[in-house]
C-alpha atoms as a printed R data frame, in Angstrom:
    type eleno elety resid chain resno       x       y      z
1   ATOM     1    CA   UNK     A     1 -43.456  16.451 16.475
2   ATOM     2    CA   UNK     A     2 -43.588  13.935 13.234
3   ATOM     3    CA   UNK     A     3 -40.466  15.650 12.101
4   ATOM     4    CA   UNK     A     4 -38.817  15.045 15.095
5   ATOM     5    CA   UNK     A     5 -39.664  11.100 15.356
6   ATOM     6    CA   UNK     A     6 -38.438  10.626 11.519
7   ATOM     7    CA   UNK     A     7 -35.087  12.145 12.757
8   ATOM     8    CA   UNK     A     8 -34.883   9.988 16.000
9   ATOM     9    CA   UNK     A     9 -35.771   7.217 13.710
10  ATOM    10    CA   UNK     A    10 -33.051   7.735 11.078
11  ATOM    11    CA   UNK     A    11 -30.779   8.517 13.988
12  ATOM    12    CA   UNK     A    12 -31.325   4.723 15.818
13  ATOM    13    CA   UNK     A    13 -31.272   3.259 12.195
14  ATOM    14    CA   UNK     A    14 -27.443   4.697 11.615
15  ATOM    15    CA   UNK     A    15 -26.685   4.123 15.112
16  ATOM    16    CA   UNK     A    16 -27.460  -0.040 14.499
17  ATOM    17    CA   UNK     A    17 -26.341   0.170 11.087
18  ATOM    18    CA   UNK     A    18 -23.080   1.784 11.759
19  ATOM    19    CA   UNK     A    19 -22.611  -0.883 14.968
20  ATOM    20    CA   UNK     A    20 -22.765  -3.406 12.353
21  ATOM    21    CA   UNK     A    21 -20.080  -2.003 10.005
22  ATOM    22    CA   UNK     A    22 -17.553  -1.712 12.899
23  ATOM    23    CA   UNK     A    23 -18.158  -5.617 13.547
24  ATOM    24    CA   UNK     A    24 -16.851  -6.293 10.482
25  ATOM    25    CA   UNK     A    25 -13.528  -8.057 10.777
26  ATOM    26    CA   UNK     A    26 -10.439  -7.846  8.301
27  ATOM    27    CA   UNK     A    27  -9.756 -10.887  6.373
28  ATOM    28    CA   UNK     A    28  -6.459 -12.286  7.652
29  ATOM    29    CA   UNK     A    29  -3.515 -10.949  5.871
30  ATOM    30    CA   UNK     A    30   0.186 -11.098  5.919
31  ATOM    31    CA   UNK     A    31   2.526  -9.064  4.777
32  ATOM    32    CA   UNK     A    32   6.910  -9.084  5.255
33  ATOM    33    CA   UNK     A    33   9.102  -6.468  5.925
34  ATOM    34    CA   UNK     A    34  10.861  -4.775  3.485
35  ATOM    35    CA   UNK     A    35  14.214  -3.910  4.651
36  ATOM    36    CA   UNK     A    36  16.583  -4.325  7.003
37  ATOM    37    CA   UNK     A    37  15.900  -2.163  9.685
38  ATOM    38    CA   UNK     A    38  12.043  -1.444 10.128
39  ATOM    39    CA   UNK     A    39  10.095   0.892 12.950
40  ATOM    40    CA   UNK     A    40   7.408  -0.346 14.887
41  ATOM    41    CA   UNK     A    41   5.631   2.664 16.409
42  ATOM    42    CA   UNK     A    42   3.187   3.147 19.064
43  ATOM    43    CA   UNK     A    43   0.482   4.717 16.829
44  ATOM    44    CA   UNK     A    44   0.152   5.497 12.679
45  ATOM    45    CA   UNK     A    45   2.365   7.944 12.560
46  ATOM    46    CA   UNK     A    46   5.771   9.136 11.992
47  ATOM    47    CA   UNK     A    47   5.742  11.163 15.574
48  ATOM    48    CA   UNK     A    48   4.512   8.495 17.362
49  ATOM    49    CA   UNK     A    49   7.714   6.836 19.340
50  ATOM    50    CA   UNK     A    50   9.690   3.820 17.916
51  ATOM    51    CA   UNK     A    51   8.577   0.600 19.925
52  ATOM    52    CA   UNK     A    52  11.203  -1.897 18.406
53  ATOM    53    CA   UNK     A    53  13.031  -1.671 15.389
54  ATOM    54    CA   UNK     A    54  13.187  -4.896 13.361
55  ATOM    55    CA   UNK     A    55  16.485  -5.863 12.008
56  ATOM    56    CA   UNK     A    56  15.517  -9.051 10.018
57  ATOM    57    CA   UNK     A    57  14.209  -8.279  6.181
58  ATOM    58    CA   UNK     A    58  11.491 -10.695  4.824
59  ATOM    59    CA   UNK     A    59   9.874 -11.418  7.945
60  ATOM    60    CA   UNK     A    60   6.181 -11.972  8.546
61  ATOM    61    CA   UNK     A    61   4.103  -9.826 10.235
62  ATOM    62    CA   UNK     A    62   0.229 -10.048 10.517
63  ATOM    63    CA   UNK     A    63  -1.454  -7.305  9.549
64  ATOM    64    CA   UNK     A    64  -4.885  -6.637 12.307
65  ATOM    65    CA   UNK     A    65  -5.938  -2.758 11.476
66  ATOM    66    CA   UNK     A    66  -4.924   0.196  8.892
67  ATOM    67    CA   UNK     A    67  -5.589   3.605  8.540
68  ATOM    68    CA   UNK     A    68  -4.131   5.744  5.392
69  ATOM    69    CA   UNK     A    69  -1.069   4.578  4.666
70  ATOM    70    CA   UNK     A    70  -0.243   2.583  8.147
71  ATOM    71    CA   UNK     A    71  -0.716  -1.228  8.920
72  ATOM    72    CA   UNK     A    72  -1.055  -2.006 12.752
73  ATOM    73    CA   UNK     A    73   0.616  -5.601 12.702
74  ATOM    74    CA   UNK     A    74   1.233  -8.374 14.906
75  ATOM    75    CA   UNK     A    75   5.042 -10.387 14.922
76  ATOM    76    CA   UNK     A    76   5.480 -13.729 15.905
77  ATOM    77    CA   UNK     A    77   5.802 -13.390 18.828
78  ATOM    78    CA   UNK     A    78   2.552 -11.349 19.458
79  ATOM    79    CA   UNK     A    79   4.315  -8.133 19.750
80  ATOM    80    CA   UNK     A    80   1.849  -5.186 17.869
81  ATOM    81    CA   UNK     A    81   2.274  -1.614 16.775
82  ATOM    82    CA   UNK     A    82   2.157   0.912 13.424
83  ATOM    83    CA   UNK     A    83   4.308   0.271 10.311
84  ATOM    84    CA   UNK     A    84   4.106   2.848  7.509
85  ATOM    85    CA   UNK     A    85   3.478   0.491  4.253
86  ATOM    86    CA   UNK     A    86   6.661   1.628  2.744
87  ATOM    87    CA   UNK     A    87   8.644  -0.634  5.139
88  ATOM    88    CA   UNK     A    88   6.172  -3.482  4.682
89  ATOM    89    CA   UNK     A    89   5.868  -5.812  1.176
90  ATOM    90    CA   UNK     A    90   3.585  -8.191 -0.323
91  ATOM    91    CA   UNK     A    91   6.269 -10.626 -0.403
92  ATOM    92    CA   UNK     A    92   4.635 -13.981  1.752
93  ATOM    93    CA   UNK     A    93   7.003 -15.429  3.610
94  ATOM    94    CA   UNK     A    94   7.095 -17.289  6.274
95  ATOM    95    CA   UNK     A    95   9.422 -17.456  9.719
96  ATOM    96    CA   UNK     A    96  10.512 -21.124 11.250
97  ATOM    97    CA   UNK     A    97   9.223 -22.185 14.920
98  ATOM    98    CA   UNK     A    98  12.100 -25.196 15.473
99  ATOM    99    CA   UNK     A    99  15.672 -26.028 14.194
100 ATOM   100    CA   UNK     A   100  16.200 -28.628 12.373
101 ATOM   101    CA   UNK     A   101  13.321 -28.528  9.532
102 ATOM   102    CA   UNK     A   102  13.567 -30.328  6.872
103 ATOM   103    CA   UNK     A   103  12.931 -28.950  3.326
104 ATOM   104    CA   UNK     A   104  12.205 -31.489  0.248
105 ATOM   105    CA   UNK     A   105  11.721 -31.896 -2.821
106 ATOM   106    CA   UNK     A   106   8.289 -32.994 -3.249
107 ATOM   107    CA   UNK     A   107   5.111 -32.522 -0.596
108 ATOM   108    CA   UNK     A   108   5.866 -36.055  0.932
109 ATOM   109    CA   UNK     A   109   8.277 -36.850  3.850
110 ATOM   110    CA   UNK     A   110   8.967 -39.846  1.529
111 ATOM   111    CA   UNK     A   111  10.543 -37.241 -0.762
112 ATOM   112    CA   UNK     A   112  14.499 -36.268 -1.126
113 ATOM   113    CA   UNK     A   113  15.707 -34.076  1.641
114 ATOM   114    CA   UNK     A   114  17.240 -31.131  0.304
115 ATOM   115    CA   UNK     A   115  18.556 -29.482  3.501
116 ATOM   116    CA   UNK     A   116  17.615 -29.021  6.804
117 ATOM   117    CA   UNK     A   117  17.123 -25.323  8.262
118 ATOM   118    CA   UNK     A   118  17.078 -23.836 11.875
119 ATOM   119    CA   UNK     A   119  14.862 -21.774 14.017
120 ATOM   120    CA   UNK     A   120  13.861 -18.265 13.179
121 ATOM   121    CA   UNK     A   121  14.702 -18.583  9.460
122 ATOM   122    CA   UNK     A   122  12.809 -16.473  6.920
123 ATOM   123    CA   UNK     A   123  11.617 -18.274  3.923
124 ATOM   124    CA   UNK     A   124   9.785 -17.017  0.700
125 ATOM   125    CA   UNK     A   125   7.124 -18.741 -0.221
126 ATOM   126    CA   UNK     A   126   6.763 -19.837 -3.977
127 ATOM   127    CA   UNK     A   127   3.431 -22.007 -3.776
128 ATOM   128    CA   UNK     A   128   1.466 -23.151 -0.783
129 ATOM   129    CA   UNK     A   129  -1.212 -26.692 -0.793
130 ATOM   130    CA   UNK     A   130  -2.578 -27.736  2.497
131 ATOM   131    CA   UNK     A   131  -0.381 -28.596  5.171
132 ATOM   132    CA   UNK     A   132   2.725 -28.083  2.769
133 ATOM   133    CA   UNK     A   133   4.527 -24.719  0.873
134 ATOM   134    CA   UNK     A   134   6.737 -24.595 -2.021
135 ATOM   135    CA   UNK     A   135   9.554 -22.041 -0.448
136 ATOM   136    CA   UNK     A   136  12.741 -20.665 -1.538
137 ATOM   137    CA   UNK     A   137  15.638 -20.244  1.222
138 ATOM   138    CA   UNK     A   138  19.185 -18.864 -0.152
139 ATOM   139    CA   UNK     A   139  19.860 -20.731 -3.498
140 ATOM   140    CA   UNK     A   140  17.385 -23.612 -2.541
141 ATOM   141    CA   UNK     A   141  13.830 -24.220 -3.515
142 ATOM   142    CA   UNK     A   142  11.973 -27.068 -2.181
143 ATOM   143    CA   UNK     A   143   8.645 -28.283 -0.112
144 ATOM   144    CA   UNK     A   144   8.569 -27.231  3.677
145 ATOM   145    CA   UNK     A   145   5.631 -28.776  6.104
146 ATOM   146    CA   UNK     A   146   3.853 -25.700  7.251
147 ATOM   147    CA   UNK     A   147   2.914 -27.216 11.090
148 ATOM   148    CA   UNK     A   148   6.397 -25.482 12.744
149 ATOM   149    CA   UNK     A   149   6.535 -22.187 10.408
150 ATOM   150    CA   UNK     A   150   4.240 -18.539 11.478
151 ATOM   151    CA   UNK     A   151   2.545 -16.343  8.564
152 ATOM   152    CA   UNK     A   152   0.269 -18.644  7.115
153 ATOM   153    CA   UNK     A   153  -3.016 -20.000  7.808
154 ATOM   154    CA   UNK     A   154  -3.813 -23.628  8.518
155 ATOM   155    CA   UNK     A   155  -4.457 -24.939  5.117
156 ATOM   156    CA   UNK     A   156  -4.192 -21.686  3.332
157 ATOM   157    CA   UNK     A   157  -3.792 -22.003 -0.717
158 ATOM   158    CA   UNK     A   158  -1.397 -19.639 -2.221
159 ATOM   159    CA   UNK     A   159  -1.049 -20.407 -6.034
């Protein structure tokens, strides 16, 4: 009978212990697409069907689960499914919410504007401070305001 309450015992002790692993979250992370043409699938692996294919290289996409060598992620828009992590790359970038942003050349609006971009545009991201990012679009470089642009959190640091 002792033998039997010690195992009942250890059992409740992994049972609470193991509930508390599973409540821990992921840090927030963000990775972009690789190439041009990138499947979203329904589960972590290749069988599983395609649910979109994304045609736009660099983009951001959240990343909220893994398992081996697949990231669930979330787009922009909110859209989630499987991506194996050879379609996906460290590469932080970020993805415009409204036409007509401004980049410039220092992290003041009192700065030179260097050009203004539209909606849905993917920038790379060189440096990030709060509330402003160093990026890199085409052949320009310059200081975008980060409160109309997804894949970054409000007043993440990125050196």
């Amino acid at each position: 009978m002792e033998k039997f309450k010690f195992i009942f015992l250890l059992f409740i002790i992994f049972i609470f212990h193991s509930n508390s692993f599973s409540e821990v979250k992921l840090k927030k992370k963000y990775l972009s697409i690789r190439t041009n043409q990138a499947n979203m699938r329904m589960g972590p692996t290749s069988e599983h069907p395609i649910l979109w294919i994304y045609e736009k290289k660099n983009m951001p996409v959240e990343v909220i689960d893994e398992f081996e060598v697949w990231r669930k992620v979330k787009d922009y828009q909110g859209d989630t499914g499987w991506m194996h992590l050879s379609q996906l790359s460290r590469k932080r970038t970020l993805l415009t919410q409204k036409s007509g942003i401004v980049i410039f050349s220092n992290s003041t609006i009192y700065s030179k504007p260097i050009i203004k971009i539209g909606n849905l545009e993917t920038v790379v991201i060189k440096k990030c401070i709060p509330s402003w990012c160093l990026i890199e679009i085409n052949k320009y470089k310059g200081w975008i305001q980060t409160d109309h642009v997804w894949g970054i959190e409000k007043d993440e640091i990125i050196n």
